[in-house]
N, C-alpha and C positions, 0 to 999 in steps of 0.2 A: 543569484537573483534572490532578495530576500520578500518574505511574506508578503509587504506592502504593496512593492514593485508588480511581484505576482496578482496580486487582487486587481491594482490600476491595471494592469494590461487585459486582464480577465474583461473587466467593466467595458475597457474599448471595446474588445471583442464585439464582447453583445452589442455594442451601442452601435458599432459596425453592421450588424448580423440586423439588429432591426431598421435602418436606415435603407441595406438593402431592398429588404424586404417589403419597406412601407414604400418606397420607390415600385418595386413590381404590382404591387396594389394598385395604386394610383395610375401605373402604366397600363396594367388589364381593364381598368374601370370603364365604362362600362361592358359586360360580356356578354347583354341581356338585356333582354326590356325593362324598364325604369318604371314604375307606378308612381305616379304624381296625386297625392291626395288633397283636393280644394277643399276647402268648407263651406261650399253656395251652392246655390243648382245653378243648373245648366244657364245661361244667357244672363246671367250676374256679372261684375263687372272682376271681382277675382277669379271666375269661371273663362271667362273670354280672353283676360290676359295671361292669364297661367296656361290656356291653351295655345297660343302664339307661343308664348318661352317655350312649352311641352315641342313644339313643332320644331322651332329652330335648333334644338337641342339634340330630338332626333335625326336632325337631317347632318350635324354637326360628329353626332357618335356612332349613327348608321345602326340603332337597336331602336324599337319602338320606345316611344313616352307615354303611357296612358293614363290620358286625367280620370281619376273617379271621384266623382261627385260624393261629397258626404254633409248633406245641406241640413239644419235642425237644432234645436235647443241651440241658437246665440252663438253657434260656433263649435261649442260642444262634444256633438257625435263627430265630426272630423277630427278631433285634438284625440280623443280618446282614438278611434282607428287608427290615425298617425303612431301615436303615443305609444303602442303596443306592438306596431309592427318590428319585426327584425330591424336590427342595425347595423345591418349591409350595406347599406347605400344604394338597394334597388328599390327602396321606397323613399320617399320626398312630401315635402310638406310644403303645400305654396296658401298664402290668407292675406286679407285686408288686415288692414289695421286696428280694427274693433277686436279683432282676435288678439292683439298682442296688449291692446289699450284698456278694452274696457271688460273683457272675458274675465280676467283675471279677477276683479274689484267686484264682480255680479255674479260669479261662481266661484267661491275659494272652495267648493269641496271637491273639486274637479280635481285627480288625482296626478295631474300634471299643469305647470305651468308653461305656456309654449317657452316666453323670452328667457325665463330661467330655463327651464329642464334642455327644449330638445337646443341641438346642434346648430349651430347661424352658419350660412354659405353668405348670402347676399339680399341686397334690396334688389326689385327688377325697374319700378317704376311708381309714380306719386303721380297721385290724381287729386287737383286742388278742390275743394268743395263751393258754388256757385250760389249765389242767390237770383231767383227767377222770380218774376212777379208775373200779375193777372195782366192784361192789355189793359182791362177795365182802371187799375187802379194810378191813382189823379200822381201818383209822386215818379217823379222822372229818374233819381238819382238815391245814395244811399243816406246822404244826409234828409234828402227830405222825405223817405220812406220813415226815418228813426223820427222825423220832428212830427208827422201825421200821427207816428202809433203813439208817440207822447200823450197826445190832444185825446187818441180815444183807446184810455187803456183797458185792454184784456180784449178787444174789438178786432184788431189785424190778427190771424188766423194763418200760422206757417206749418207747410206740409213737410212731415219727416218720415224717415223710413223708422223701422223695430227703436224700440228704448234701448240706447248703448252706443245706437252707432255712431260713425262719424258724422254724419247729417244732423242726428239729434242732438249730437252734444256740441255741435258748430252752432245751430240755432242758437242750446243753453247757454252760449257763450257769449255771442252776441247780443241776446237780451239782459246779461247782466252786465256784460262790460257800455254798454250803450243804454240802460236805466229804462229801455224802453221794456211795455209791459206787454211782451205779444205772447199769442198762446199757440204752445203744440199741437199738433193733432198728428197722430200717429197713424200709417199706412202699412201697407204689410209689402205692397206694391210701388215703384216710382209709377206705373201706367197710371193707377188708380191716384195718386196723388195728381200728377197731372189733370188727370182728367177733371179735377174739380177743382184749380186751379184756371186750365181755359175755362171750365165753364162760370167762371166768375165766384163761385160757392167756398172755396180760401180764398186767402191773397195774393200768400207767397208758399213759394218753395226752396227747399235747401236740398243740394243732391251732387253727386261729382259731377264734373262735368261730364262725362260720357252720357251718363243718363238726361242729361238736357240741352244735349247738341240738334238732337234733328225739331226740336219744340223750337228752340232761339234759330236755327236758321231760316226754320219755316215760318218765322212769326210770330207762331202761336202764344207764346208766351217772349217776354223780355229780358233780359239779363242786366241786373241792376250791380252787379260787383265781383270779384270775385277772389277768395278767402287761400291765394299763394302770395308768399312773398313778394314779389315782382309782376306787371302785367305782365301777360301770354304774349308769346312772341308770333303765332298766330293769331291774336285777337287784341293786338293794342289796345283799342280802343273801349276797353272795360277797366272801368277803376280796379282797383285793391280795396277791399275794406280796409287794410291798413291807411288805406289814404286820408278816410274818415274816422278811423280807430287804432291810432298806432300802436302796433305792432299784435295784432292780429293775425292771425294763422292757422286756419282749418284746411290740413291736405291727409285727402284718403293715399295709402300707400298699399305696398305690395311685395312681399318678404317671403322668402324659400328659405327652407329651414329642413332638417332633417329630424330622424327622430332620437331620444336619446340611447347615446351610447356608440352615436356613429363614430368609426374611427373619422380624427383629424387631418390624415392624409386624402380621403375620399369627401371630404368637405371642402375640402381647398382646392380638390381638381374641379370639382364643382363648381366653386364660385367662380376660379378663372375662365371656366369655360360660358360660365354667365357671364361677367363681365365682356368676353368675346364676342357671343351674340349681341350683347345690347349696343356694342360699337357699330354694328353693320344699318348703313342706312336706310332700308327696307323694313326693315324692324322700326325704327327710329320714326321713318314717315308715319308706317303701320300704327304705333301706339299713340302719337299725333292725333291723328283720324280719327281716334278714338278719346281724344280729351285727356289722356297719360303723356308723359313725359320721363323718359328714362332718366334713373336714377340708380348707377352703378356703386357698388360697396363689396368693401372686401367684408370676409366674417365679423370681425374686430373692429367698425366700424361700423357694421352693422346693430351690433349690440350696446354699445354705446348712444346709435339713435334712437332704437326703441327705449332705454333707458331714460333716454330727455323726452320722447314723447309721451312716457309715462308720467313721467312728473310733470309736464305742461298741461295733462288733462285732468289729471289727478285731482285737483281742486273742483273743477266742473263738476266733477263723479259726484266728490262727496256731498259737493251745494246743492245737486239736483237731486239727493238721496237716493243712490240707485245701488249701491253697494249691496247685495244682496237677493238681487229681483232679479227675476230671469229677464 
C-alpha cells in the first residue's frame, strides 16, 4: 500500500469516525433542559409564540424548554446573552424580525450580528402587518384613506410601535410608496396606541395582526388592509395593500436561531423537529388565533430569506435615516 493510498484511507477513517459520532450527537440531543432566549417581555408577540414553539418542543423531547425573557435596547441585551452563551445547543435564540432587519443597520457596534454570526435552524411563523383606523374617520377603504391624507398633508396621524420596527417601517413604507404625507407617532406600547386611536386623538394604526384582533372584532377600531401577500384565509374579506399598492409587503416574522458556534449536526435536529411541530394542527389552529401563520424552513432557506428581507427593507432604513439611532 503506498503513501497516497495510506493517507486516503486514513481521511475515510476519520470522515467515518466523525459521521459516527455527529450521528450520536444528534441522537442524544436533547439530554436536558433547552433555554430558549426571546428579545421582548413577557406578552409580546415573539414572547407568546416562541412560548408555544418552547412547549411543543418540550412535550416533543420530554426535557423542559425555558423561555427567558431578555427584553431592552432594540433587541440588543438578548443577541448579546444569546451571543455569548455555550454552543451546545442547550441554548436557543428565537426574535421577530426587527432583530434580524433593522438591529443590525441601528447598532453596528453590537459585537454580533444575529443573520451573519449565530447559527439558522428555522422560520416558525410570519405575522402580516395591518392597518387599523379610528371608527371616527370618514374614509372606508385604502385608496380613500391615501386620497384624504393627500388633501391634508402632515394631518392624518399613524400609531407605531419603537423606531426600527416592523410597524414603523411598514408605515415608512407606505407613506413613501403611496406619496401620501402622514405622520408617525411613536408608542412604546400597542395598548397605548390603541387607545388613542379609539379615542379618536390619531387616526390610524399599524401593528401585526395579533395585536389588533380583539380591537377589529370588537369594533373598536377597523381594519382598512392588510400588508401579506395574499388575503387571510381567515379574513377574506380584507384587501392587501398590494391591491392598491402593488406589490407591497409588510410581514412580521419569527426565526430560532442558535448561538454561534453551534455544531451543524444539532442545528438540523432542530430544525426538523421544528418543522415537525409546526406540521401538527393544534399548533397551526393555535398560531391562527393569534393572527401568525406557520411558516416552516429548513436552515438554508432560512438564511436566504432574511437575506432578501434585508435587502427589501434596507432602503426604508436608509430613507427614514435610522441607521445609527437606537
Amino acid at each position: 500500500m503506498g503513501p497516497r493510498t495510506l493517507r486516503l484511507l486514513l481521511i475515510e477513517m476519520l470522515l467515518a469516525v466523525t459521521a459516527i459520532g455527529s450521528g450520536a450527537i444528534a441522537a442524544d440531543y436533547p439530554s436536558g433542559p433547552v433555554k430558549m432566549i426571546v428579545s421582548s417581555g413577557a406578552g409580546n408577540a415573539p414572547d407568546v409564540i416562541g412560548r408555544i414553539v418552547a412547549d411543543h418542543l418540550a412535550r416533543m423531547w420530554r426535557h423542559q424548554v425555558v423561555v427567558v425573557n431578555q427584553p431592552g435596547a432594540g433587541g440588543a441585551i438578548g443577541v448579546r446573552a444569546a451571543g455569548t452563551s455555550k454552543p451546545d445547543g442547550y441554548t436557543l435564540y428565537f426574535a421577530g424580525a426587527a432583530n434580524f432587519v433593522a438591529l443590525p443597520e441601528l447598532q453596528a457596534s453590537l459585537p454580533f450580528d444575529v443573520a451573519r454570526d449565530f447559527v439558522p435552524i428555522g422560520l416558525a411563523g410570519e405575522q402580516p402587518m395591518v392597518i387599523g383606523a379610528s371608527p371616527a374617520l370618514v374614509a372606508k377603504s385604502l385608496s380613500e384613506l391615501l386620497a384624504l391624507a393627500k388633501t391634508k398633508p402632515g394631518e392624518l396621524n399613524v400609531g407605531v410601535l419603537s423606531r426600527g420596527g416592523l410597524p414603523h417601517l411598514t408605515g415608512e413604507w407606505l407613506r413613501t410608496a403611496s406619496g401620501a404625507d402622514l405622520t408617525m407617532v411613536h408608542y412604546t406600547t400597542t395598548s397605548q396606541a390603541l387607545s388613542d386611536v379609539i379615542g379618536g386623538r390619531v387616526h390610524l394604526v399599524i401593528e401585526g395582526l395579533s395585536g389588533l384582533l380583539g380591537s377589529i372584532s370588537g369594533g373598536s377600531i377597523k381594519a382598512v388592509a392588510v400588508a401579506s401577500a395574499q388575503r387571510l384565509p381567515n379574513m377574506p374579506d380584507l384587501p392587501t395593500v398590494a391591491e392598491t399598492l402593488p406589490g407591497f409587503l409588510g410581514i412580521g416574522w419569527f426565526a430560532l436561531m442558535a448561538p454561534p458556534g453551534t455544531p451543524q449536526v444539532i442545528a438540523h435536529k432542530v430544525s426538523d423537529d421544528l418543522r415537525t411541530i409546526l406540521s401538527r394542527s393544534e399548533l397551526k389552529q393555535r398560531f391562527q388565533e393569534l393572527g401568525t401563520y406557520v411558516r416552516p424552513t429548513s436552515p438554508g432557506e432560512l438564511t436566504d430569506f432574511i437575506s432578501a428581507q434585508q435587502q427589501m427593507w434596507k432602503p426604508i432604513i436608509a430613507e427614514v435615516g435610522l441607521k445609527g439611532q437606537r
